[in-house]
C-alpha positions in Angstrom: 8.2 -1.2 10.4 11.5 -3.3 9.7 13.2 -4.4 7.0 13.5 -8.2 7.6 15.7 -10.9 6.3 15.8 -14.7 6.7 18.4 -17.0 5.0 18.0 -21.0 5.8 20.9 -22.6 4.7 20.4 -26.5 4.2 24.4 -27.2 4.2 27.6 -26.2 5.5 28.0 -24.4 2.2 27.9 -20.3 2.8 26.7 -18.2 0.8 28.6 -14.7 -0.1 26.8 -11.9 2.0 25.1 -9.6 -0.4 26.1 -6.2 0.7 23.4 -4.1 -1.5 20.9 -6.4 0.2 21.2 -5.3 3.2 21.9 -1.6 2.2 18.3 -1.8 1.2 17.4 -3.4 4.2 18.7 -0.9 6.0 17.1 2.3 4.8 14.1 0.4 5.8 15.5 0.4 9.3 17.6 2.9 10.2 16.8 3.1 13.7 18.5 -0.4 14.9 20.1 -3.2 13.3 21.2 -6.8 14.2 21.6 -10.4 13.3 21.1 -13.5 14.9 21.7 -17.3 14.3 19.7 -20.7 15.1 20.1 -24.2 13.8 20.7 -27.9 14.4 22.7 -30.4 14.3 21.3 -33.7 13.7 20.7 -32.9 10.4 22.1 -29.4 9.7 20.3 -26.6 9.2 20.7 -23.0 10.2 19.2 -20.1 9.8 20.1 -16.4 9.5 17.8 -13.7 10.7 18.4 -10.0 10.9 16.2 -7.3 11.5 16.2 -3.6 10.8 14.3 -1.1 12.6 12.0 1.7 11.9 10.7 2.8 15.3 6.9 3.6 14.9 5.6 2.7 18.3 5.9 2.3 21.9 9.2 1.6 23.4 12.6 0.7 20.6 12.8 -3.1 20.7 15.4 -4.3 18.3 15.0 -7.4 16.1 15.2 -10.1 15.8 13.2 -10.6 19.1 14.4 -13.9 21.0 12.3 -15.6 24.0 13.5 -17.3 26.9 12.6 -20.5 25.2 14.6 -19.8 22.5 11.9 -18.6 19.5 12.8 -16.0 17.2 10.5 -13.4 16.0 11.4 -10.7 13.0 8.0 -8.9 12.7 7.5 -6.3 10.0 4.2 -4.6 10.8 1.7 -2.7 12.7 -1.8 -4.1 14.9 -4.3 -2.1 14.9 -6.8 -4.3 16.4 -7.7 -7.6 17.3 -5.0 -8.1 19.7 -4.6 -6.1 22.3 -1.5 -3.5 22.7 -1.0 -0.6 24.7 0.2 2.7 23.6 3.4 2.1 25.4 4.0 -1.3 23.9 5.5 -2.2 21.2 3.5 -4.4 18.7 6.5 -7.0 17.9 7.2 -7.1 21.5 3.1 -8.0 21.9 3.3 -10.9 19.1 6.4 -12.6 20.5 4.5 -13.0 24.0 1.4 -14.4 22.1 3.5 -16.7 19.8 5.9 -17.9 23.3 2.4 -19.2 24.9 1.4 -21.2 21.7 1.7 -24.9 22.0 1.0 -25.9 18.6 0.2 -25.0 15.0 -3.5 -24.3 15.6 -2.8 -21.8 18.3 0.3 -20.2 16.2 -2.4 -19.7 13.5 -5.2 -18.3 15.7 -2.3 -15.1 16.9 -1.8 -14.5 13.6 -4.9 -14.6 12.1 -6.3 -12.1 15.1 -3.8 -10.0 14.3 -5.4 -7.0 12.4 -3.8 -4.3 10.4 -0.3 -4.3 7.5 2.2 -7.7 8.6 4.8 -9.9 7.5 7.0 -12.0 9.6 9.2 -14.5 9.9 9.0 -16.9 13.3 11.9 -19.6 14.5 9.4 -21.7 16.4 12.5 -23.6 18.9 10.2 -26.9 20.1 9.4 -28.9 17.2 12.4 -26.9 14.8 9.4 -24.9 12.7 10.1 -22.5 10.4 7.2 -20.1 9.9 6.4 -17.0 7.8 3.7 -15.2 5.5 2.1 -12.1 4.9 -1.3 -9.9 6.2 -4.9 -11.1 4.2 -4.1 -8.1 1.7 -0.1 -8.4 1.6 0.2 -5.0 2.9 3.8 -5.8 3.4 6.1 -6.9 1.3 8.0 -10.1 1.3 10.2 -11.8 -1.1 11.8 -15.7 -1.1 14.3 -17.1 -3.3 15.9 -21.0 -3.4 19.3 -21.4 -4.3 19.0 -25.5 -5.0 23.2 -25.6 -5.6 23.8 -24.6 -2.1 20.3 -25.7 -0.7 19.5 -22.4 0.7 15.9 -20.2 1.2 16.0 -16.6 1.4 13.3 -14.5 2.9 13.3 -10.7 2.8 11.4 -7.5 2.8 13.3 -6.4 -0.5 15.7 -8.0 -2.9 17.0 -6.0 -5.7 18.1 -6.7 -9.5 22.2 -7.1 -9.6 24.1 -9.2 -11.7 23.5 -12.2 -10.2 20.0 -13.3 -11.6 17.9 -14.7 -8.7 14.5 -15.6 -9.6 13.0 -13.5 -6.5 9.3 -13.8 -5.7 6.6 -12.2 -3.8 5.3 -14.7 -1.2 1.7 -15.3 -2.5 -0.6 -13.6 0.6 -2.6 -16.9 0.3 -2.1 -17.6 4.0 0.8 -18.7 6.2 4.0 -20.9 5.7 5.5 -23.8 7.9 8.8 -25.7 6.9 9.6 -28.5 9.4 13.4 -27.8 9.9 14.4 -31.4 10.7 12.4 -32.9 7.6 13.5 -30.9 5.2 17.4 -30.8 5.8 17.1 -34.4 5.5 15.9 -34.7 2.0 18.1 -31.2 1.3 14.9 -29.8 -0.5 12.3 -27.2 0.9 8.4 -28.0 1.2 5.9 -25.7 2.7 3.2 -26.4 4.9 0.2 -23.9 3.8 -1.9 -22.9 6.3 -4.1 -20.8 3.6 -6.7 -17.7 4.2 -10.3 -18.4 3.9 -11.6 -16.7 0.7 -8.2 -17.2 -1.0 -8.2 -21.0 -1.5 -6.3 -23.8 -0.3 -4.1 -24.2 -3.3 -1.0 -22.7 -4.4 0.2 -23.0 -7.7 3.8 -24.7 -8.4 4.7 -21.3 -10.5 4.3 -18.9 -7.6 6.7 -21.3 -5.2 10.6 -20.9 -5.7 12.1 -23.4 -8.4 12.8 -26.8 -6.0 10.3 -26.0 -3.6 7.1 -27.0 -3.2 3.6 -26.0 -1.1 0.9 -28.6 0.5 -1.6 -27.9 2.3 -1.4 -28.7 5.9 -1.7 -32.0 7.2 -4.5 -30.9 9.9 -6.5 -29.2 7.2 -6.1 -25.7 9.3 -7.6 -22.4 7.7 -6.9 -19.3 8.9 -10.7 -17.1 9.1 -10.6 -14.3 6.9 -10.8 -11.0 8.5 -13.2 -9.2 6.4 -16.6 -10.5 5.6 -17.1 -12.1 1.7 -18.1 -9.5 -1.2 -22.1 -8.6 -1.4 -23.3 -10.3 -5.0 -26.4 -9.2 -5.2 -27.8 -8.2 -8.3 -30.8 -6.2 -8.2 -33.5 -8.3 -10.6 -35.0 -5.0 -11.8 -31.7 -3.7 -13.3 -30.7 -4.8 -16.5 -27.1 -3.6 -17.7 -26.4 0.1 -18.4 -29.5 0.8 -16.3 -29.6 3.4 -13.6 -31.4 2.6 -10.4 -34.9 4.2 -10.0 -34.2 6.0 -6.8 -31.6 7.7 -8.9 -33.4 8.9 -11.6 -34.8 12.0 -11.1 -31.5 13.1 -9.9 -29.7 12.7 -13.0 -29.9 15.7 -14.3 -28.8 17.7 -11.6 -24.9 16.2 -9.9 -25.0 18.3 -7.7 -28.3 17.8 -6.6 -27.3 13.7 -6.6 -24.6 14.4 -4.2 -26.3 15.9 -1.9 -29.0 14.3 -2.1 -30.1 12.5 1.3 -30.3 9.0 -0.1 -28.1 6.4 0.9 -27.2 9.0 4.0 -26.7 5.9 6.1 -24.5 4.1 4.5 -22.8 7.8 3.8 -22.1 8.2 7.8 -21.0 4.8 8.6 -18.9 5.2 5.7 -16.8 8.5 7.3 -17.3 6.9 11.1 -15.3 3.7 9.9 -12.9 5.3 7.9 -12.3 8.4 10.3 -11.4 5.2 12.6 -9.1 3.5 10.5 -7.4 6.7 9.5 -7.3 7.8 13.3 -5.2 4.2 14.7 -3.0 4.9 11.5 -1.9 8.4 12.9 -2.2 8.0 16.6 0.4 6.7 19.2 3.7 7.6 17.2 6.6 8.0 18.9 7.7 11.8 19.9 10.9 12.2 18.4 10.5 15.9 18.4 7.7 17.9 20.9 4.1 17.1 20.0 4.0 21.4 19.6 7.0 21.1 17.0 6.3 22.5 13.7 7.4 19.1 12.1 5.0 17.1 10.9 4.4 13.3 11.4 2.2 12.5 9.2 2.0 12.8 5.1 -0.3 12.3 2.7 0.4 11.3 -0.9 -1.9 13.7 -2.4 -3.4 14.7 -5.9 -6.3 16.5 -4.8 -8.8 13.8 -6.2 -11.2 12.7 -3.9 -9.7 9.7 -2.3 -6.6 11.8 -1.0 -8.7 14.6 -0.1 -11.2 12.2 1.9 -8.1 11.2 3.7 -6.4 14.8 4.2 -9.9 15.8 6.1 -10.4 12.8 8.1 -6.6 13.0 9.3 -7.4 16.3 10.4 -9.6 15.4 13.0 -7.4 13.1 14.8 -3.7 15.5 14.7 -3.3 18.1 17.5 -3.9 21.4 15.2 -0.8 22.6 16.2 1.0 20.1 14.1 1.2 20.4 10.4 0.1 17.8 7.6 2.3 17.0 5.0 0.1 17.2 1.4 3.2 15.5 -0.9 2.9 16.5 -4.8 4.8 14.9 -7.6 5.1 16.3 -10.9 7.4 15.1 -13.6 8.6 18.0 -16.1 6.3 18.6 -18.8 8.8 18.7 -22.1 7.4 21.8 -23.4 6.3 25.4 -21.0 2.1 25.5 -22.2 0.0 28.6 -22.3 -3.4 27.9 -19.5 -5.5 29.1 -22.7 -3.6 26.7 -24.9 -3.9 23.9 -22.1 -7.7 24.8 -21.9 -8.5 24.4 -25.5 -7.0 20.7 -25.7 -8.4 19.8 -22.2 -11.6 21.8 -22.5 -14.2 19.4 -20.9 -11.3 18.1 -18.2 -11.7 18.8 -14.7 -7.8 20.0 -14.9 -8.6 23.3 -16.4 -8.6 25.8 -13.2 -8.3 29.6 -14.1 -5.8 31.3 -12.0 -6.8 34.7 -11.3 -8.8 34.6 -14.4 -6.2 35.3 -16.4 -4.2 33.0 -19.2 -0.6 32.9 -17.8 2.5 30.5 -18.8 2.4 27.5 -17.0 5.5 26.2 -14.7 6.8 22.9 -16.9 5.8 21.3 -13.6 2.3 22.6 -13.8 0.9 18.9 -14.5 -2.6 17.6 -14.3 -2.3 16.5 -10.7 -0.1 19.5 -9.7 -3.1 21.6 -10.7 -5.7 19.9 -8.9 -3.7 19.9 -5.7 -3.7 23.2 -5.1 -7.4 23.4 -5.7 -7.5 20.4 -3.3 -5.2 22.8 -1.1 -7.7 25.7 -1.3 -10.7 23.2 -0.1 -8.9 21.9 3.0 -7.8 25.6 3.9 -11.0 26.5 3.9 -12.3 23.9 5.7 -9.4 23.6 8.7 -7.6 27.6 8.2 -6.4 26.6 11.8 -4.3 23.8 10.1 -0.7 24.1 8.5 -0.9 22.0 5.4 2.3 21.9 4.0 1.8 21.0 0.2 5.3 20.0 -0.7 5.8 20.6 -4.9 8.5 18.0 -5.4 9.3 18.5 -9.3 11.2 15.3 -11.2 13.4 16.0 -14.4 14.2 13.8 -16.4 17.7 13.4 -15.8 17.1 13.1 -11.9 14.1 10.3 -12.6 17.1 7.8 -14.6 19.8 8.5 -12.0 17.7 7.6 -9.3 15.8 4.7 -11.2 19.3 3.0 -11.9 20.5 3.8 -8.7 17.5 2.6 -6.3 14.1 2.5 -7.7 14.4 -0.5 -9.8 16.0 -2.6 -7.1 12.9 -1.6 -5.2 10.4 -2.4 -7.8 12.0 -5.8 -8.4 10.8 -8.7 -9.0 7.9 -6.9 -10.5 9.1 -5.6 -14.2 6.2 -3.9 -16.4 6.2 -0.1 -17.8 2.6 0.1 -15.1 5.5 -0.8 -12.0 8.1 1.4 -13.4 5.5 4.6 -13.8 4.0 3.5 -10.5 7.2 3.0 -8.6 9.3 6.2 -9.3 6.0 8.6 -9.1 5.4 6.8 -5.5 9.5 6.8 -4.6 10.2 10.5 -5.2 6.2 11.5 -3.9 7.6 9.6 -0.8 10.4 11.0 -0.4 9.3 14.3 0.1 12.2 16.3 -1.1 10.6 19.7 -2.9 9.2 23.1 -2.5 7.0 25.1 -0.1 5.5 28.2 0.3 6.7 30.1 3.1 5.1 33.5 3.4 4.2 33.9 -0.1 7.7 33.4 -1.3 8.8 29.5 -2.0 11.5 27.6 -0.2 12.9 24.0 -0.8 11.5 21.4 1.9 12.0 17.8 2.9 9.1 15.9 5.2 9.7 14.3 8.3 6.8 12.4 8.3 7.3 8.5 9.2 4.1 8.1 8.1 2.8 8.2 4.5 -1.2 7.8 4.3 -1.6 6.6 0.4 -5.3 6.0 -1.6 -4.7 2.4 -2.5 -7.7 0.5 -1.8 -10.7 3.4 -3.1 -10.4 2.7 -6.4 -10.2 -1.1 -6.4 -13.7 -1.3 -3.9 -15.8 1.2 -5.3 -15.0 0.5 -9.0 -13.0 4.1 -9.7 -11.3 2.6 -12.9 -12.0 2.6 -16.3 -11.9 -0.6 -17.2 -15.1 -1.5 -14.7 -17.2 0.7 -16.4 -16.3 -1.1 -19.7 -17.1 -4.4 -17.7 -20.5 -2.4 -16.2 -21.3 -1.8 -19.8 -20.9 -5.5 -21.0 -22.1 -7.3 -18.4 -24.1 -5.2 -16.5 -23.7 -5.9 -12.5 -23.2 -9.0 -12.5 -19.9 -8.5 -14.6 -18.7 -5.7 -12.7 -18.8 -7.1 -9.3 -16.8 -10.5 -10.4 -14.4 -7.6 -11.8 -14.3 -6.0 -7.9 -13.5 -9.5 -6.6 -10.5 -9.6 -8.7 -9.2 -6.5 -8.2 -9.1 -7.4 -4.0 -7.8 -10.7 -4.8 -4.5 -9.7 -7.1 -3.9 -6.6 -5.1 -1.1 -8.1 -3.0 0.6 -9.0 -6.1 0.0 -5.8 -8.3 0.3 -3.1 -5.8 1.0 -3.1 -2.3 4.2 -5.2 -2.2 5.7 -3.0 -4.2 4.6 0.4 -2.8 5.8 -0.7 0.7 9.2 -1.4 -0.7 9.2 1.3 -2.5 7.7 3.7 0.2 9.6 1.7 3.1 13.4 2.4 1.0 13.1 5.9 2.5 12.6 5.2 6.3 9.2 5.7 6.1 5.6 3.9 6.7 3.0 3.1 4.4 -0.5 2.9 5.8 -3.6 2.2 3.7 -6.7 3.2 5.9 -8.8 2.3 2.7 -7.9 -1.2 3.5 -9.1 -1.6 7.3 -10.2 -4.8 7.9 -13.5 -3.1 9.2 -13.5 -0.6 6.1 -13.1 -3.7 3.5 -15.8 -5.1 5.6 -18.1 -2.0 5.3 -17.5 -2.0 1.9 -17.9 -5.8 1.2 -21.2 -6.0 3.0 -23.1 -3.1 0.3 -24.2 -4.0 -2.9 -22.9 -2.7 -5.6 -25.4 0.0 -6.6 -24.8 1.4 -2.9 -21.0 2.4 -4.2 -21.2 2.7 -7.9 -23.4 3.7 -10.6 -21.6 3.4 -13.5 -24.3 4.6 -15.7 -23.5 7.9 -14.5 -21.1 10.3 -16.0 -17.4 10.1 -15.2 -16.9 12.5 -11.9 -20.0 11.1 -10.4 -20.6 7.6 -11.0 -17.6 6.2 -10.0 -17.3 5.7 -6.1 -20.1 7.1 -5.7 -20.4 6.7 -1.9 -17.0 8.1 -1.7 -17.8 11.1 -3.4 -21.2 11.7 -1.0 -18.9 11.3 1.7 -16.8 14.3 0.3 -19.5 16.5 0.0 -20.4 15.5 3.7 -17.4 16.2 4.9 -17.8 19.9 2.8 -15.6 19.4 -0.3 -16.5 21.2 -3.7 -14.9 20.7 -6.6 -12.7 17.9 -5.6 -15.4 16.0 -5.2 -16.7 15.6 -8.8 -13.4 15.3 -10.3 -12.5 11.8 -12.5 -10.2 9.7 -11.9 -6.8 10.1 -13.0 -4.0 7.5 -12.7 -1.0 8.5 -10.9 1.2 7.9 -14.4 -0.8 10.1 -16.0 -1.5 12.8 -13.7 1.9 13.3 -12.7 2.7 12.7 -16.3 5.8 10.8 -15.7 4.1 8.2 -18.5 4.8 10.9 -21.1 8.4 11.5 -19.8 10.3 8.4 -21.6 8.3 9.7 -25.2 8.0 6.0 -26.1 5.0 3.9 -27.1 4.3 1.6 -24.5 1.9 -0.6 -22.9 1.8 -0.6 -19.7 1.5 -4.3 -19.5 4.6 -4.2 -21.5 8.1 -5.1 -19.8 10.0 -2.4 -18.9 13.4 -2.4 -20.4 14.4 0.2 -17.8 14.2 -1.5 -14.9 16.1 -4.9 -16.4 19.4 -2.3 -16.9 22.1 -3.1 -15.9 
C-alpha cells in the first residue's frame, strides 16, 4: 500500500508545499519516501509525483517507479489475480513492466482492467505526454483530486485533509480510468479528462463530481474497460408475490435452527466458503517477514464484533495462518456514560441477542461493556472452541470521550474529509481507533495493555451490501417485494466507492496499515451476483435469520452457534460511539465536528 500524491501544475506559478499533506501521506508510508519531477517545455507543464511506502509484498521498491523510457508509475494497491505476480515480486514493480510494453491507450486499458484486487494509481505515460489515473471497479482505494484554476494546477492524492485553506477536495468517481493529454491541455491552461469508463457503471460522468474548471468526455475511441464481476441476477421468481416466503422454506419456519441446517441450498453453501476461503487466503498469504514466521506477533487483524460476517472471516483466516501465529480479533467500545447492572441491561434489551449471562449471575457491567464488546467475547468463545490450537488475541481497545475529540481534531477528520455527515464521523473514528489497535488483553487470566502489529486489517464491508443485511432492505422487501429489493442491492454496489471504502482505507491506511475486503473479491461479487435473490435472503424471515441468509448457513457449516443467528448491528451503534456526543442527529445530517476548526 502507498500513500500517493500527484500535483500538475499548468504554469510556472508554485504552489506552497502543504506540509500536513504529506504528514498524512506519510503514515500511510512509512517504510520509504520520495519525490520525483516530469514535464515539458513547449507548452509548460510539470508534474509532481511522490510516493510513500507501506511494504506489503515481495521485495521494497520505492515510488514513484520510473522506466528506462521515462514513464512514471505511483501504484497504490495489491493484485490478487489476473495478472500474474510471483511471491517474490512486488506488485507495482509487475504493473510498471506491463504498462512500459503498452503501445497505446487500448493496451494501457487492457493492464489495468486485468488487474484484479484494491488499486489506485497514477501513470506519467512519457511518449505521447499522457497523464493517467483512476481507481479499482469498487474504489477499494482511495483517491482524491482538486483544481486550483488561479494557478492552473490538479492535485491527486490518496488523502487530503480539512485545514484553513478550503479546497473543494473530491473522491475520483470509480467510474473507470482518466487520461489528460499533457500537451493539449497546458495550451488552453484548463484540465479535460479522457474517460475510459467501467462497464456496468456508464459512460457518463456528471459535471458535479469533476473538480470546478475541469471537465470529463468520454474517450474519443469509444474504449470501455470489461467489468470484472459478472452483472446482478434479477430474477424474480413468478410464484412469489411480496412478503412471501419461498415454498422450499416453509416447513422450516418454525424451527431456525432446523432452517440453518437444513441441507437446502448446500451447494451454493460450499461454493460460498470455497470462494471466500480463497479470497481471504491471497489477502493473508505472501506478506513480508518482518519478524520470524514462529514470532508471537501477529500479521494479520481482524476488525471484529462477533456478528457473523467477522466471525465468517476470523474462521476462514484460520485456515490459511501457520497456527503458530496469533490473530488479532480488534474490539472497539466507546464508554457507556453510566456503569449498568447485566439484570438491568437484560430487562431493557430482553429479546436482543446482546443479553449473554456471565456465569449466570447479574454482575456490574465495565462502562465499556457495549453491545458489540459483549458479543465479541461470545464470538471469542466460538472460535476457541473451534481452533483451541490458535492464539486469538481479542484486543479491548476502550474510547472515552475526551480521547475520541482529541483525536478527531487532531487526525480523524482530516482522514474522513471530503466526506462530512454524522454516518462518516461515527463510521470513521469507530474504524480509526478499531484500527489502530491500541487496548487491552488477557494474559493469563490477568489483563495487560496491547498494541497490534498487524499490517493487515481484514474488515466486513461488502456482507451486508450483497446479501441485503440492512434494515432498510427489508423495508424495501416489504414494499416492493423482490423486485424492489434487488434494484435496492444494485445501489448499494454501485455507491459503495463513494459511501464507504474511500474513506475506510484513509482512515484504516493513516495508521500504517492495510485494508483488505475479501467480501469484495472479484470472484466472491461474482458468486454472489450470479444467485438470485431468494438464494441469499429471505427477508420474510425474522431478523437473525433472514438476513444473509447464505451467510449465516455458511456459519453454521463452518460450526458457529450463537453467532450465527445474531442481527445485525451497525458499527455506531454497537460500539455505541452514536450515543457518545448525547445529541439528536441524523446520520445523514452534516457533522459539525468534523468542519472544526
Amino acid at each position: 500500500m502507498c500513500g500517493i500524491f500527484c500535483l500538475l501544475s499548468l504554469s510556472p506559478a508554485q504552489r506552497v508545499q502543504d506540509e500536513a499533506l504529506h504528514e498524512h501521506l506519510e503514515r500511510r508510508g512509512p517504510d520509504s519516501s520520495r519525490g520525483l519531477t516530469v514535464g515539458g517545455t513547449n507548452p509548460f507543464y510539470q508534474c509532481l509525483l511522490c510516493g510513500h511506502v507501506l511494504h506489503m509484498r515481495g521485495l521494497l521498491t520505492p515510488q514513484p517507479i520510473q522506466d528506462h523510457a521515462g514513464n512514471v508509475l505511483l501504484w497504490n494497491g495489491e493484485i490478487f489475480g489476473g495478472l500474474p505476480v510471483k511471491p517474490e515480486e512486488n506488485d507495482a514493480a509487475v504493473v510498471s513492466r506491463r504498462l512500459s510494453s503498452c503501445d497505446g491507450p487500448a493496451h494501457v486499458a487492457s493492464v489495468l482492467a486485468a488487474a484484479r484486487g484494491p488499486w489506485g494509481f497514477v501513470y506519467y505515460q512519457k511518449a505521447g505526454d499522457y497523464l493517467w489515473f483512476g481507481r479499482d471497479f469498487f474504489g477499494r482505494r482511495s483517491l482524491l483530486w482538486d483544481f486550483d484554476a488561479e494557478v492552473g494546477a490538479l492535485t491527486l492524492t490518496s488523502v487530503a485533509g480539512c485545514g484553513a485553506a478550503r479546497r473543494a477536495w473530491q473522491e475520483v468517481p470509480a467510474v473507470g480510468v482518466y487520461r489528460i493529454d499533457l500537451k493539449a491541455v497546458a495550451a488552453v491552461g484548463s484540465v479535460a479528462f479522457e474517460l475510459f469508463p467501467w462497464a456496468q457503471r456508464g459512460s457518463h460522468l456528471a459535471p458535479s463530481f469533476t473538480p470546478a474548471g475541469c471537465r470529463a468526455v468520454m474517450n474519443r475511441s469509444g474504449l470501455v474497460l470489461p467489468a470484472p464481476v459478472c452483472p446482478l441476477n434479477a430474477a424474480i421468481p413468478q410464484s412469489l408475490d411480496k412478503g412471501d416466503t419461498p415454498p422450499s422454506l416453509r416447513p422450516c419456519v418454525k424451527d431456525l435452527e432446523q432452517l440453518l441446517a437444513s441441507k437446502e441450498s448446500d451447494d451454493q453453501v460450499s461454493r460460498l466458503i470455497d470462494v471466500l476461503g480463497e479470497a481471504v487466503r491471497r489477502r493473508v498469504q505472501s506478506l513480508p517477514y518482518d519478524s520470524p514466521p514462529s514470532s508471537p506477533r501477529a500479521r494479520v487483524a481482524v476488525l471484529f464484533s462477533g456478528g457473523v460476517d467477522s466471525m465468517i472471516l476470523a474462521a476462514l483466516a484460520d485456515r490459511h495462518i501457520p497456527a503458530q501465529q496469533p490473530i488479532d480479533l480488534l474490539n472497539v467500545a466507546f464508554k457507556l456514560q453510566v456503569p449498568k447492572k447485566q439484570n438491568e441491561s437484560a430487562k431493557k434489551h430482553r429479546n436482543k441477542a446482546t443479553d449473554f449471562k456471565r456465569d449466570g449471575d447479574p454482575q456490574t457491567l465495565s462502562p465499556f461493556d457495549v453491545p458489540d464488546r459483549i458479543t465479541g467475547k461470545a464470538g471469542l468463545k466460538e472460535l476457541q472452541d473451534l481452533s483451541p490450537q490458535r492464539r486469538w488475541n481479542f484486543v479491548e481497545i476502550n474510547v472515552a470521550k475526551e480521547e475520541l475529540q482529541e483525536m478527531r481534531l487532531q487526525r480523524i477528520r482530516h482522514l474522513v474529509h471530503p466526506l462530512d455527515t454524522v454516518l462518516d464521523d461515527s463510521i470513521g473514528c469507530a474504524v480509526w481507533f478499531a484500527a489502530r489497535g491500541t487496548g487491552l488483553i488477557m494474559d493469563d487470566g490477568d489483563q495487560r495493555p496491547f498494541t497490534s502489529s498487524a499490517k493487515v486489517v481484514l474488515t466486513g464491508i461488502g456482507a451486508d451490501e450483497q446479501l441485503a443485511g440492512y434494515s432498510r432492505h427489508r423495508v424495501r422487501f416489504t414494499k416492493s417485494g423482490h423486485e424492489g429489493l434487488i434494484q435496492e442491492l444494485k445501489m448499494e454496489l454501485d455507491r459503495i466507492p463513494s459511501r464507504n471504502l474511500g474513506r475506510d482505507d484513509r482512515v484504516i491506511g493513516d495508521h500504517g496499515k492495510e485494508a483488505r475486503f475479501p467480501y469484495l473479491d472479484e470472484d466472491v461479487v461474482s458468486l454472489l451476483n450470479s444467485l438470485p435473490v431468494w438464494d441469499k435472503a429471505d427477508l420474510s424471515l425474522p431478523r437473525g435469520v433472514g438476513e444473509k441468509l447464505l451467510l449465516r448457513r455458511a456459519a453454521r457449516r463452518l460450526g458457529f452457534g450463537q453467532s450465527a443467528l445474531l442481527p445485525k448491528r451497525a458499527m455506531q451503534f454497537g460500539s455505541r460511539i452514536a450515543k457518545m456526543e448525547e445529541q439528536q442527529e441524523k446520520a445523514s445530517d452534516k457533522c459539525t465536528r468534523l468542519l472544526t476548526d
